[in-house]
N, C-alpha and C positions, 0 to 999 in steps of 0.2 A: 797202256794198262799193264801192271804187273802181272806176272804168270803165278802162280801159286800151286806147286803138288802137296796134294796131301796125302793121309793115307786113306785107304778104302777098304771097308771089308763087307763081305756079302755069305750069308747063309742062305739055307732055302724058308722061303715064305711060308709063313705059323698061320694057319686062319683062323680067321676073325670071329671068337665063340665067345657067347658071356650065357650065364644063369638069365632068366627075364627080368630086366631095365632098360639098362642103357650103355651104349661104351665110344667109347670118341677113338677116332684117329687122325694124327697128328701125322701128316706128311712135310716132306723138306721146305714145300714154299713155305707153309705156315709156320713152322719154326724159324726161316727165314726173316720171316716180319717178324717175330716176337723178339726177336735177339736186335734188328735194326732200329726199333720201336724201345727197347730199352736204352740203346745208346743212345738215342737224339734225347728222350727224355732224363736220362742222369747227365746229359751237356758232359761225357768222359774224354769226348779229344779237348774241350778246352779247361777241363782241370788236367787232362795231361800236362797241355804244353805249359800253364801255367806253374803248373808243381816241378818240370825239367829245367825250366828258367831258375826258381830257384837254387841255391848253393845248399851241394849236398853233402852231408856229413862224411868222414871217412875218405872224401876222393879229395886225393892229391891236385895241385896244380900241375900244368905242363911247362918244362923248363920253354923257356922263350914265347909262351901261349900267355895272351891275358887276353881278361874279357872274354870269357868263354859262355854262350847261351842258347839257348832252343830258339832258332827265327820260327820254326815253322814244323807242324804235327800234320801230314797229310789225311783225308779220310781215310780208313783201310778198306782191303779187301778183306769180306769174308767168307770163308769156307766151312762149310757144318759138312761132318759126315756120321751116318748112324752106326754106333758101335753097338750089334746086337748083345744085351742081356748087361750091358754100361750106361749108355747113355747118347753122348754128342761128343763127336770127338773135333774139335773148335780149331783150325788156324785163321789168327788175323795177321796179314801182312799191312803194312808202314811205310810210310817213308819219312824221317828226320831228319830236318837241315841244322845244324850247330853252324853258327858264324861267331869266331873271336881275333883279335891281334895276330897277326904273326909278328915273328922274330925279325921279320925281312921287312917288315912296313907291311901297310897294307892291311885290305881285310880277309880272312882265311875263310872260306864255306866248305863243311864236311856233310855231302848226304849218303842219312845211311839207310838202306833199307832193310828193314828188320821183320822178322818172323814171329809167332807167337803161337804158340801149340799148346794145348790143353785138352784135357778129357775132364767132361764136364756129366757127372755122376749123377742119372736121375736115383734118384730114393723118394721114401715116403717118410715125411716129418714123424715121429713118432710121438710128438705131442699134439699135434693140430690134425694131424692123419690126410694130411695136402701134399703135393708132389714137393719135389724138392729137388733142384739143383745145385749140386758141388763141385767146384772147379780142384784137381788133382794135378801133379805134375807138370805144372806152367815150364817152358822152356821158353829162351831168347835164340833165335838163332841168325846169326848178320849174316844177310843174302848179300849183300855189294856196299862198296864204298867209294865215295867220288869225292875229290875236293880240286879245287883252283889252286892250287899250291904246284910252282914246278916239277916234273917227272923226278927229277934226282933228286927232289927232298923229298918225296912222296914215302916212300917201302920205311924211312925210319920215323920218321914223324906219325903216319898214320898209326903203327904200331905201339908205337908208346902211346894214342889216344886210347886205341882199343883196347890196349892190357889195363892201363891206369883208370881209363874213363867208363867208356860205354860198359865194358863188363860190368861192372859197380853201380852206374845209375840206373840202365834197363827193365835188371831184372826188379828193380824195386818200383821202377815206376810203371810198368806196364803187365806183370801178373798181377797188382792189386785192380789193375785198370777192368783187368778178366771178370773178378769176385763180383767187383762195383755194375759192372752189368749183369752179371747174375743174379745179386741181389734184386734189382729192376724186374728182371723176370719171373722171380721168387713170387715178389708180391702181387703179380698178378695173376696169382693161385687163391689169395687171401680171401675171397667170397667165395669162394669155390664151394665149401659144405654148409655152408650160411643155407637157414630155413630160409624160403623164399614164399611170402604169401599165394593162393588162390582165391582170392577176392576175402571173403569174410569166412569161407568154409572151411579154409584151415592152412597145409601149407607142405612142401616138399621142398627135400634137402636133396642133395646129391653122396651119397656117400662109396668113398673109396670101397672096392673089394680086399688092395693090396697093391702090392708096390705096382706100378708103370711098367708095363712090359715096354725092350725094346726090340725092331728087327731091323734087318738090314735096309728096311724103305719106310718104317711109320715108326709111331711110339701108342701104343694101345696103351689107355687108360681107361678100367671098367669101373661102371659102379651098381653101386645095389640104392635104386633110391629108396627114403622113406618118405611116404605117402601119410599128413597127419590131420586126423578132425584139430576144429577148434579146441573142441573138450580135450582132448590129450592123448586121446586111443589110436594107433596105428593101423593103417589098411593094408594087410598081405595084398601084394601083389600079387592074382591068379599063376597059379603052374599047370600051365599048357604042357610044358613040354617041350616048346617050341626054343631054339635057339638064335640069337640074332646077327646075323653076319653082315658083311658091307661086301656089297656087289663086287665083281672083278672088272666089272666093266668102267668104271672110274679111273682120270690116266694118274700114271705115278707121280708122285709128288703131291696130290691133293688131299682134301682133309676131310671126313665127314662126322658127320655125332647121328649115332643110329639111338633110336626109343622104340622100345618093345611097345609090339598093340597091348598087352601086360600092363606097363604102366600108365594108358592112355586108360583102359579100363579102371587099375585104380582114384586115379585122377578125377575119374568121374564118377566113381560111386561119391567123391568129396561132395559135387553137386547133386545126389539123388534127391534130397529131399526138393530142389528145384524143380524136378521131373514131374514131380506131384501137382495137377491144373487139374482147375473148374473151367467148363467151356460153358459160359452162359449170353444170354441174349438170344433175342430172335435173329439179327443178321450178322453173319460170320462170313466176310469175305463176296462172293459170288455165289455161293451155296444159297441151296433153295431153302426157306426161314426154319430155324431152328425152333421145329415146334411139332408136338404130337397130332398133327395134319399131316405133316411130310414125311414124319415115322410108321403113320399107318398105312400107306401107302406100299412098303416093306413089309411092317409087323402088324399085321390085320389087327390082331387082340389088342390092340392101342388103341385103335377106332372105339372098337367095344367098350374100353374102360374107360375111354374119354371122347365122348361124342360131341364135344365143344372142345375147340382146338386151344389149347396153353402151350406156354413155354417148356421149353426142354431145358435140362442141365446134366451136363456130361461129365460125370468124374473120373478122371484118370490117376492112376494108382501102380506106380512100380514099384511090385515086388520084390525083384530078386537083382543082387547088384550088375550095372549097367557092364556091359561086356563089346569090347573092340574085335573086329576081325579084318585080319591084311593080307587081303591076297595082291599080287605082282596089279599096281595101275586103280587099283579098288579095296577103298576102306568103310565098313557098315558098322554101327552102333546096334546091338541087339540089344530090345528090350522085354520086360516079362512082366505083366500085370495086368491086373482088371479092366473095364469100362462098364463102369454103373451109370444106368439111364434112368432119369428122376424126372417126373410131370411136376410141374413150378404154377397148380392155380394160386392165382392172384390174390382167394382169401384164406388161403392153407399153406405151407410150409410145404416143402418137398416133398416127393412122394415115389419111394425108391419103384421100379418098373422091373428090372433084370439086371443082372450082373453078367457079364459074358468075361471069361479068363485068353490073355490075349499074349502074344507074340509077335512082335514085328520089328521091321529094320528101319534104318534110318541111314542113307547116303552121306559120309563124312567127305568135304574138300577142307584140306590143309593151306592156312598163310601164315608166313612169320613178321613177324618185329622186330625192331630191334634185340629186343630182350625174353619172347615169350613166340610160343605158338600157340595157333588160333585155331576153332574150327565150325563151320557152316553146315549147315544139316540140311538135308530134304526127304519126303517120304520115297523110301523104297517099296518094300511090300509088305504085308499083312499076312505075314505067315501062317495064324494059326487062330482060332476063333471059335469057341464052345462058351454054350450058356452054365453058371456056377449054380445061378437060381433064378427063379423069375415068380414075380407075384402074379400076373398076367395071362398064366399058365401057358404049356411048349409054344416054341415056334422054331421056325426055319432060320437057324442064323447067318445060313451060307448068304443070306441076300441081304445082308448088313453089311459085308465086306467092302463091297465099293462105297455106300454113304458114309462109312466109317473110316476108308484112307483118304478120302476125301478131306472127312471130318479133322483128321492129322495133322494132312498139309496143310489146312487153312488155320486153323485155330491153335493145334498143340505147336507143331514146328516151331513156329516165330517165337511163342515161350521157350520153347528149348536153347535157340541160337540167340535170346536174349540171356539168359545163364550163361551158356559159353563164351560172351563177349568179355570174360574175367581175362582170359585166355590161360595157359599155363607156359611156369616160367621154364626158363632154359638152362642150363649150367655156364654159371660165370666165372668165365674163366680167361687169359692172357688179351682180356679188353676184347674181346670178342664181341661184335656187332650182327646181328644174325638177317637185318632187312635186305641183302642184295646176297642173301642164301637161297637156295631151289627146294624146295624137299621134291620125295619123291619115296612112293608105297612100294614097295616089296612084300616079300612072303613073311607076314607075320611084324612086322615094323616100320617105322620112317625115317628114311636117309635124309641127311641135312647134309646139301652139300657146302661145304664151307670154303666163304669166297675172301678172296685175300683184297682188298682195296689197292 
C-alpha cells in the first residue's frame, strides 16, 4: 500500500453553539464516505483511464516510442484533511501503467505513481443558499517511476517521457478528475432546503444560517429551520434560551445532527389541532365504564344531578402551543388545556357538567427511519388541575386526578401517538440514511448519532 503525507493543520476546538434549531457535524469518516461514494457513482477511474488512452492534443511523440497507452489507472489512495476556516484539503495518490514499443523491440511498461493535492473550498452557493464545494490549486506531483527498460537506457528515456509526456497529460486529465467528484458531492446538497412535508399539516425546510464553518476535526453546518401550516403562516420556533451543543463525549471523527427541544415544539404545534379528542363510549380500555356512576363516586354532585347513570364524554382542548423539554436521558411533551365533562342522556344532547383547566406531561421515546424521526408518548403526570366552571356547583378536584391520568393513558395517548405516526423529516443531505443512527436526549435537544454503513 502506498504511503501518502499530507499536510495537517490543527487549531484549538470552537464549540458547538447555534440559535434554537438545529446544526450537524460533519466529522472525517463521514466525509470520507461522501467523497468515495461520489467516486464509484461518477465511474471517474474509468473515464480516466479511458480519456489517457486517448491521443492527446499538443503532446509530442517519443523519438523511438510508438504505441504509446494507459494499460492500467489503479484505485487511489485517499487522504482528506480539515483545513480550519477553507475547507478539505484533498490528496489522492495513483498509480499508472503506460505500456508502448520500444526502440529496442519489445514491449516498454512505465509505472508512475502520482500525487494529487487540492484544497477543496466549502462556500455557500449564493443562489440556492446549499453548501458548496470548490476545488482550488490542483497539483501533479510524481512520487516514483518504474519501467522494464535496461538501467542504462533508463535516466534518458525516462526523462524525455516525463518532460514531453506525463507533465502535459496529467495535469489535464487528473484535476478535472478532482471537479468531476466534487461535482457528485455538490449534488448531494440539492434537497437539502427542499420543504419536506408533515403529513398533511404543513411542512419544514432546513435552512442555512451562513456559510459552513470549518475546524480542525468537523465541519459545522447550522441551520434555522422553518416550521410552515399548510395555509402558509410560519411557526417561530420558542426562545428559551437554551443553546444546542454536541456532547464531547462522542469519538473523533464521527458525525452527528443535533434538533433543538425548540424545534420539536414547533413541529408539534403543526399537529395541535390533532391534540383536540372527544373521549366517548362507555368502555375505554380496562377503566371502570365511562359513565356518571363511576364519576360520582369521585364527584358526589353528579349522583345528585343524575340519579340514573348515562354516558360521559370527555373533551379535551389544548390551549396553548405544545412545548418539548430535554433534559440529559429524558424528554416530556407539556401540555395546557381544559377537560370539559358532559352527561350524554340518551334522549338529550350533551350536557356540559364542569370545565377543569389542566396541565400535564407526556413521556416522549425517540425512533428513526430512514428519512424522519418518530415519536411515542406515554402519560407522565398531571401537573395541575383546578375547576374553570362547573354547572353542578364546587367540588373537590384533587380526587379527579387519578380517574383522569388514567383517563389519558387509555383513551387520549393512543390518539396522540396516532398523529405522531406522520413522523418528522430530517435534513437530506450527502444520501444520508438515518435507520442504523442512535439518538440520544441531552440538555435541551436530540443527538443523532450519524453511522457511516
Amino acid at each position: 500500500m502506498l504511503r501518502i503525507l499530507c499536510l495537517v493543520s490543527c487549531v484549538l476546538l470552537i464549540p458547538l453553539k447555534a440559535d434554537p434549531g438545529a446544526l450537524l457535524k460533519l466529522g472525517m469518516e463521514f466525509m470520507k464516505k461522501a467523497v468515495k461514494d461520489a467516486m464509484d457513482e461518477s465511474q471517474i477511474l474509468e473515464k480516466m483511464a479511458a480519456m489517457a488512452s486517448q491521443k492527446q492534443p499538443g503532446v509530442k511523440p517519443i523519438k523511438g516510442m510508438t504505441g504509446m497507452k494507459v494499460k492500467e489507472v489503479t484505485p487511489p489512495i485517499i487522504t482528506l484533511d480539515f483545513l480550519p476556516g477553507v475547507g478539505i484539503f484533498q490528496c489522492v495518490s495513483t498509480k499508472i501503467t503506460i505500456t508502448g514499443k520500444s526502440f529496442i523491440g519489445g514491449t516498454m511498461e512505465i509505472t508512475v505513481v502520482v500525487n494529487i493535492t487540492a484544497t477543496n473550498r466549502l462556500q455557500q452557493d449564493e443562489a440556492t443558499g446549499l453548501p458548496l464545494f470548490q476545488s482550488e490549486g490542483c497539483q501533479i506531483i510524481l512520487v516514483s517511476v518504474k519501467t522494464n527498460l535496461p538501467s542504462n537506457m533508463l535516466p534518458k528515456v525516462v526523462n524525455k517521457f516525463l518532460d514531453s509526456t506525463l507533465q502535459k497529460i496529467l495535469p489535464g486529465m487528473m484535476c478535472p478528475a478532482i471537479d468531476t467528484v466534487l461535482e457528485y458531492v455538490n449534488q448531494k446538497w440539492t434537497h437539502l432546503t427542499d420543504p419536506m412535508p408533515v403529513g398533511e399539516a404543513g411542512s419544514i425546510k432546513y435552512i442555512l444560517t451562513g456559510i459552513p464553518t470549518t475546524t480542525a476535526n468537523y465541519i459545522e453546518v447550522d441551520f434555522s429551520p422553518v416550521v410552515q401550516r399548510e395555509e402558509g403562516d410560519t411557526i417561530d420556533l420558542p426562545e428559551d434560551g437554551a443553546a444546542i451543543t454536541v456532547p464531547e463525549d462522542y469519538p473523533e471523527g464521527s458525525s452527528q445532527l443535533v434538533l433543538s427541544a425548540a424545534l420539536f415544539s414547533a413541529e408539534l404545534t403543526l399537529l395541535q389541532k390533532s391534540f383536540d379528542v372527544d373521549v366517548k363510549g362507555k368502555t375505554i380500555g380496562k377503566l371502570p365504564p365511562h359513565t356518571t356512576k363511576t364519576l360520582a363516586r369521585l364527584v358526589p354532585r353528579v349522583g345528585k344531578a343524575y340519579h340514573k347513570s348515562v354516558p360521559l364524554m370527555t373533551q379535551i382542548r389544548i390551549s396553548k402551543p405544545p412545548k418539548v423539554i430535554m433534559k440529559p436521558g429524558k424528554s416530556m411533551l407539556n401540555l395546557h388545556g381544559t377537560i370539559e365533562m358532559f352527561a350524554v342522556p340518551s334522549k338529550s344532547g350533551p350536557s356540559s357538567m364542569f370545565v377543569l383547566e389542566t396541565h400535564f406531561s407526556l413521556d416522549i421515546q425517540y425512533s428513526l427511519s430512514e428519512d424522519k424521526v418518530h415519536m411515542a408518548t406515554s402519560m407522565d403526570k398531571l401537573l395541575d388541575l383546578s375547576v374553570a366552571s362547573s354547572s353542578i356547583g364546587s367540588f373537590k378536584e384533587k380526587k379527579l386526578k387519578q380517574f383522569l391520568a388514567s383517563l389519558l393513558q387509555e383513551a387520549y395517548v393512543p390518539v396522540i401517538n396516532g398523529a405522531l405516526a406522520v413522523g418528522f423529516p430530517l435534513p437530506d443531505f450527502l444520501g444520508t440514511k438515518y435507520g442504523q443512527s442512535e439518538p440520544a436526549i441531552v440538555e435541551s435537544a436530540l443527538v443523532v448519532d450519524l453511522r457511516t454503513p
